[in-house]
KENU-967878 format. One record per residue: residue number from 1; residue in three letters; x, y, z of N, C-alpha, C in turn. Coordinates in Angstrom, 3 decimals. Last residue first. Layout:
# KENU-967878
+-----+-----+----------+----------+----------+----------+----------+----------+----------+----------+----------+
!   n ! res !     n.px !     n.py !     n.pz !    ca.px !    ca.py !    ca.pz !     c.px !     c.py !     c.pz !
+-----+-----+----------+----------+----------+----------+----------+----------+----------+----------+----------+
! NUM ! ALA !        X !        Y !        Z !        X !        Y !        Z !        X !        Y !        Z !
...
+-----+-----+----------+----------+----------+----------+----------+----------+----------+----------+----------+
END
This chain:
# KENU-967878
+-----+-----+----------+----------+----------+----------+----------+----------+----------+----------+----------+
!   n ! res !     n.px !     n.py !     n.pz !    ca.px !    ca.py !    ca.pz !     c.px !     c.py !     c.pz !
+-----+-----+----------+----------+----------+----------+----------+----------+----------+----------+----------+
!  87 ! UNK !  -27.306 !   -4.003 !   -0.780 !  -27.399 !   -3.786 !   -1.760 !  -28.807 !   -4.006 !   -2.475 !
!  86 ! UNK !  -26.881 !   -0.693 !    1.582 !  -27.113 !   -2.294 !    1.453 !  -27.799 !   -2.350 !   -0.015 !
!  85 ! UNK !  -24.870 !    0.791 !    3.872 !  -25.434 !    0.356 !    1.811 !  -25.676 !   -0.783 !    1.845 !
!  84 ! UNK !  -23.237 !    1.285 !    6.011 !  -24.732 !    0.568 !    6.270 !  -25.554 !    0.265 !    4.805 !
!  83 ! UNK !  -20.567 !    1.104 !    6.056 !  -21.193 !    2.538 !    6.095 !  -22.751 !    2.255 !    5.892 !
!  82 ! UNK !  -19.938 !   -0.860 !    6.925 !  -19.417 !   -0.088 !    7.881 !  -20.061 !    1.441 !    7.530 !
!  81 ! UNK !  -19.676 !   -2.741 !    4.793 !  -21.062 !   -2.836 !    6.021 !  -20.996 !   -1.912 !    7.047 !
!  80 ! UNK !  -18.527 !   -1.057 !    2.469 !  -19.834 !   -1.054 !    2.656 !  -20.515 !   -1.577 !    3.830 !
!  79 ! UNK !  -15.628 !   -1.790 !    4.204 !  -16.462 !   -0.482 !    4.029 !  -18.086 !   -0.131 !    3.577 !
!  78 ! UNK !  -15.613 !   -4.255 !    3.722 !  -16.042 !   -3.634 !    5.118 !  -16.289 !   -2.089 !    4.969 !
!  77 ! UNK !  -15.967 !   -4.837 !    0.781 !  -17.112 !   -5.304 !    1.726 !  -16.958 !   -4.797 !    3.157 !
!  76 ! UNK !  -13.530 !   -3.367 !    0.132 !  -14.873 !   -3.023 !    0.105 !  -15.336 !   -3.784 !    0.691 !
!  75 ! UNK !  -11.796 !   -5.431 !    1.759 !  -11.766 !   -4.014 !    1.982 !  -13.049 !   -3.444 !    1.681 !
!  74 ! UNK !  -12.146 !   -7.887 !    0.276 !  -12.470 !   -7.912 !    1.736 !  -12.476 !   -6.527 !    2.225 !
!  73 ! UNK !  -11.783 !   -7.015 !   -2.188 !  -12.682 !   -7.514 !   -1.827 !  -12.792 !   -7.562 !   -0.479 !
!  72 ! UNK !   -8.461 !   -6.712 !   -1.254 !   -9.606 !   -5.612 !   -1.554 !  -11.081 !   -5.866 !   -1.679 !
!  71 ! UNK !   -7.989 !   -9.288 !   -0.899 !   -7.700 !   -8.339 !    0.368 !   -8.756 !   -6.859 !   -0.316 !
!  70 ! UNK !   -8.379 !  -11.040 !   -3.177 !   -9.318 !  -11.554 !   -2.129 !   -9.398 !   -9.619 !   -0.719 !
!  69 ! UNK !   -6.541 !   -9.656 !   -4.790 !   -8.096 !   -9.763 !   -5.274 !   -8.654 !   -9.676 !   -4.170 !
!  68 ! UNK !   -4.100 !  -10.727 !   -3.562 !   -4.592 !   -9.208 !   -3.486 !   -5.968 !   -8.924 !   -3.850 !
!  67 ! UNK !   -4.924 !  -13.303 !   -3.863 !   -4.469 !  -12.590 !   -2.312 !   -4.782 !  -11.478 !   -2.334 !
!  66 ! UNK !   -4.971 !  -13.616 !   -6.055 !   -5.651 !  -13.584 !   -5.875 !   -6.013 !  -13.497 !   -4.377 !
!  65 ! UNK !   -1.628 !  -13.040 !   -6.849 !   -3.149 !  -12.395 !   -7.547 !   -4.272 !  -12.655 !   -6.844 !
!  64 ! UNK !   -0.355 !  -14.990 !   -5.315 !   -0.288 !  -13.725 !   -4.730 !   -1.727 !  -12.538 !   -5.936 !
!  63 ! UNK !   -1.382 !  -17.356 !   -7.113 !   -1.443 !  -17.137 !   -5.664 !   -1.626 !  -15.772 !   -5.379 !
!  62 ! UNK !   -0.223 !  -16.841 !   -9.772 !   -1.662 !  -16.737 !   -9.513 !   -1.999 !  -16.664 !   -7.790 !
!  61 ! UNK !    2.541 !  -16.467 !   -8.767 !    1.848 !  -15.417 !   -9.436 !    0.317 !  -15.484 !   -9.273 !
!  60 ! UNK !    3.030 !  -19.294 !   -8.056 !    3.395 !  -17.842 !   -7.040 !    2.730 !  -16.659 !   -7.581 !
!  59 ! UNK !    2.278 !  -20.359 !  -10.625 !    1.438 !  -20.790 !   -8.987 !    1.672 !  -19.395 !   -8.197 !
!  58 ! UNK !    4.565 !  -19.487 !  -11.744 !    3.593 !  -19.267 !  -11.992 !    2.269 !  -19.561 !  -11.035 !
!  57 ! UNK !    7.213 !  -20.193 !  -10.542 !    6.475 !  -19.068 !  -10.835 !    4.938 !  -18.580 !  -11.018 !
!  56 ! UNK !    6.614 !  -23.329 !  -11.122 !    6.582 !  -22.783 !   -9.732 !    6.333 !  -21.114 !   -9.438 !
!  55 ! UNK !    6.576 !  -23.630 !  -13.641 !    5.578 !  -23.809 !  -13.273 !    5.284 !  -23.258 !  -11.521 !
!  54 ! UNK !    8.282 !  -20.907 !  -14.318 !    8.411 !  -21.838 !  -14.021 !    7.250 !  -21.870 !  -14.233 !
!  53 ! UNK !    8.809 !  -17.698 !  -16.844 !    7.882 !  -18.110 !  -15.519 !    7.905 !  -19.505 !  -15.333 !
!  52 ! UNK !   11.488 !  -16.438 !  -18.235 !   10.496 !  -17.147 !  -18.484 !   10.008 !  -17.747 !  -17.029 !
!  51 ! UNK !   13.430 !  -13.932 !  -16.515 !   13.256 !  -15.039 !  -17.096 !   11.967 !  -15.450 !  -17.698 !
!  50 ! UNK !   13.009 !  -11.100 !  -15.523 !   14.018 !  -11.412 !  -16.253 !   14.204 !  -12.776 !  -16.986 !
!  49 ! UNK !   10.848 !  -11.550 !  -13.519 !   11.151 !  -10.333 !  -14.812 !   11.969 !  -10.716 !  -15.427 !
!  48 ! UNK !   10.101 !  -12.572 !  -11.921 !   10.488 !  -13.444 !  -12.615 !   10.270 !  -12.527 !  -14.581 !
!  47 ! UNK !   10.297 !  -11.337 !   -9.177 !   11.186 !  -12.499 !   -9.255 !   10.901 !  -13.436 !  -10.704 !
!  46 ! UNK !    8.485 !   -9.234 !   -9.927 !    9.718 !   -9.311 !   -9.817 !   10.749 !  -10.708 !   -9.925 !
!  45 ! UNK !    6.134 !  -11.060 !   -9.530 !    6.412 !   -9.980 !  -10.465 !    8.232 !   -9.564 !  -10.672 !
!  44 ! UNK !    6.651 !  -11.481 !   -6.673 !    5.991 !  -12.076 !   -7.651 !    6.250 !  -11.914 !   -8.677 !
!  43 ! UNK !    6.606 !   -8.475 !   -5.719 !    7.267 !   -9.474 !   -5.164 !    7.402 !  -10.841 !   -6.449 !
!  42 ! UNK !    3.899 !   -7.755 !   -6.259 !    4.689 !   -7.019 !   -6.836 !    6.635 !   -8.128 !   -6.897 !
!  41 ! UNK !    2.627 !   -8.882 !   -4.377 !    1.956 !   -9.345 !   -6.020 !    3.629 !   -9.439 !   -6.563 !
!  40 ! UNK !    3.406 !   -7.959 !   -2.132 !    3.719 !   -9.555 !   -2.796 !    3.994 !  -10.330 !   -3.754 !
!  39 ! UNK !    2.514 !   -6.237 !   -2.347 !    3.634 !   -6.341 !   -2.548 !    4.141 !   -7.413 !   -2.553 !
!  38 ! UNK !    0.271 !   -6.709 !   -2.328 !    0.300 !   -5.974 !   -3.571 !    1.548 !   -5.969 !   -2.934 !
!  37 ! UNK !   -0.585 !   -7.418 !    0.465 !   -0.887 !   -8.439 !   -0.798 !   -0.251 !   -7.960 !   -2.155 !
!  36 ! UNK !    0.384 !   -5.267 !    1.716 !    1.005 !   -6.519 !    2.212 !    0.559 !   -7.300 !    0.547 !
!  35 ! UNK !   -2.375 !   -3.566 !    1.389 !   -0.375 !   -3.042 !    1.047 !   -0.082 !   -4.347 !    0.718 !
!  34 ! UNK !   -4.278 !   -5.135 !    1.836 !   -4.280 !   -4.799 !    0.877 !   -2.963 !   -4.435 !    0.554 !
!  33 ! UNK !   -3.448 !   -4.986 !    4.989 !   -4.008 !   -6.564 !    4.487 !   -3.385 !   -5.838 !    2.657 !
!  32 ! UNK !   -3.509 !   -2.062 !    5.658 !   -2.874 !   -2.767 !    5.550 !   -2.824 !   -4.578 !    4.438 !
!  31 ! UNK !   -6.266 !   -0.744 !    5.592 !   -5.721 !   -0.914 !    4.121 !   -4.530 !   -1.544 !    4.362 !
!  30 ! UNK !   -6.139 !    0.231 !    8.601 !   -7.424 !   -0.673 !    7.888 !   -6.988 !   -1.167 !    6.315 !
!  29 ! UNK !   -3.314 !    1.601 !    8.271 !   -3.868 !    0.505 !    8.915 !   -5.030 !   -0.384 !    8.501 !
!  28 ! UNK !   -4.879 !    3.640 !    7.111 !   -4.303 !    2.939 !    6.653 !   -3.609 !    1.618 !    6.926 !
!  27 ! UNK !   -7.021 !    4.838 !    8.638 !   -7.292 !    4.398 !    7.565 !   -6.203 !    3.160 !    6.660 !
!  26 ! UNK !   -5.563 !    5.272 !   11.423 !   -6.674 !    3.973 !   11.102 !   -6.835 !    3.222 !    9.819 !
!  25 ! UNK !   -4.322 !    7.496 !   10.357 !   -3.561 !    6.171 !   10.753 !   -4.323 !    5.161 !   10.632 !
!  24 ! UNK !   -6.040 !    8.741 !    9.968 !   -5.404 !    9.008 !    8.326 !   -4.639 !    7.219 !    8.568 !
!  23 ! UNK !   -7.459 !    9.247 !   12.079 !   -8.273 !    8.926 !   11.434 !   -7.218 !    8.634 !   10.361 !
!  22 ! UNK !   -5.483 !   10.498 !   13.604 !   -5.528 !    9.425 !   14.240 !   -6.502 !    8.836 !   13.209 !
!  21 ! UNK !   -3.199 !   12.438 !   11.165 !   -4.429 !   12.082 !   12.552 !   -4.507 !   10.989 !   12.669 !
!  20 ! UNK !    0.265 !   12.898 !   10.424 !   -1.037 !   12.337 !   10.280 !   -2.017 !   12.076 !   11.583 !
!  19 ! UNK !    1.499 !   15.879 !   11.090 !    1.925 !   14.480 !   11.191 !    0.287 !   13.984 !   11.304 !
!  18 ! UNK !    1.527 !   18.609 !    9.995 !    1.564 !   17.973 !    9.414 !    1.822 !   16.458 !    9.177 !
!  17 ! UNK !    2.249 !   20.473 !   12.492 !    0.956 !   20.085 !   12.271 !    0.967 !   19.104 !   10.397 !
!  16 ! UNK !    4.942 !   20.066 !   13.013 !    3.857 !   19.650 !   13.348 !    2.504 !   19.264 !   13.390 !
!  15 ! UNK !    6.265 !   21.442 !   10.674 !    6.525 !   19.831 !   10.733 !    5.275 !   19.013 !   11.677 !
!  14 ! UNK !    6.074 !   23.826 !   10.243 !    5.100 !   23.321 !    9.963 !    5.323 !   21.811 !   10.406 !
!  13 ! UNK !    9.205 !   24.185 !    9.568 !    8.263 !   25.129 !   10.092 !    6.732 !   24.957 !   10.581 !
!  12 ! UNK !   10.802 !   23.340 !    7.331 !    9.958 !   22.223 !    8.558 !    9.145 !   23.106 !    9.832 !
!  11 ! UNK !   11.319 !   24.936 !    5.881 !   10.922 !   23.459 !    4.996 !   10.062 !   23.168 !    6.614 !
!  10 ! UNK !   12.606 !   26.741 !    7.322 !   11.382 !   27.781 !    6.565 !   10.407 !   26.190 !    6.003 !
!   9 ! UNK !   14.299 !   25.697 !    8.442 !   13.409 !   26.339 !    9.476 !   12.132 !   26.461 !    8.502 !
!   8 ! UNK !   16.226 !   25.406 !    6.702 !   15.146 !   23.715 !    7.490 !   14.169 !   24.477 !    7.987 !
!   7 ! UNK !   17.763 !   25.938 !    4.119 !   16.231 !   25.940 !    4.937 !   15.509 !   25.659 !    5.486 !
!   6 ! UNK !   21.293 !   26.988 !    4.269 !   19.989 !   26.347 !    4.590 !   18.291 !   26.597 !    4.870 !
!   5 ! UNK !   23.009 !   28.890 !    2.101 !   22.199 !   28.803 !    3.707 !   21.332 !   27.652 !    3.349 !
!   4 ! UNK !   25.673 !   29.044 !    0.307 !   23.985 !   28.697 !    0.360 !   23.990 !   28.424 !    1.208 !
!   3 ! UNK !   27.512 !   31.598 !   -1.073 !   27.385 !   30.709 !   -0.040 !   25.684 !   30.171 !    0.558 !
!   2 ! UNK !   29.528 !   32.807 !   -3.537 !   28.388 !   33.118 !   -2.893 !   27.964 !   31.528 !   -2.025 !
!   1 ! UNK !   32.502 !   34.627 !   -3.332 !   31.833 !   33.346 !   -3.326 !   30.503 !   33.496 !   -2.592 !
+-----+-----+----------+----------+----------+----------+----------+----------+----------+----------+----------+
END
């Protein structure tokens, strides 16, 4: 019988230097607002896969659409005043 070893040593050998910088954290952090809205969307989306969309669905849908619209719009515009482009 042949018998399988493990590989944690050889998989996580590296585990350290592979935990995100302090720049990868910011970044995404700064892209929070944007996660949060798109799962909402997504949220949204879900709750009305399986049926026909209320009128109450449907408010919840255009709502959370334009949450996420509004959060990336608000993303580029800080990245352009943050990198000085002016238009």
């Amino acid at each position: 019988m042949k018998h399988i070893v493990t590989v944690q040593d050889t998989v996580t050998a590296f585990a350290d230097f592979m935990e995100p910088t302090n720049a990868e954290l910011d970044a995404i952090e700064a892209e929070m607002p944007v996660i949060a809205a798109d799962i909402e969307l997504m949220d949204a989306y879900i709750a009305t896969i399986d049926r026909t969309p209320s009128e109450l669905d449907a408010r919840r849908l255009r709502r959370a659409r334009r949450r996420a619209l509004a959060a990336r719009a608000e993303l580029a515009n800080r990245a352009v005043r943050v990198s000085g482009v002016s238009a």
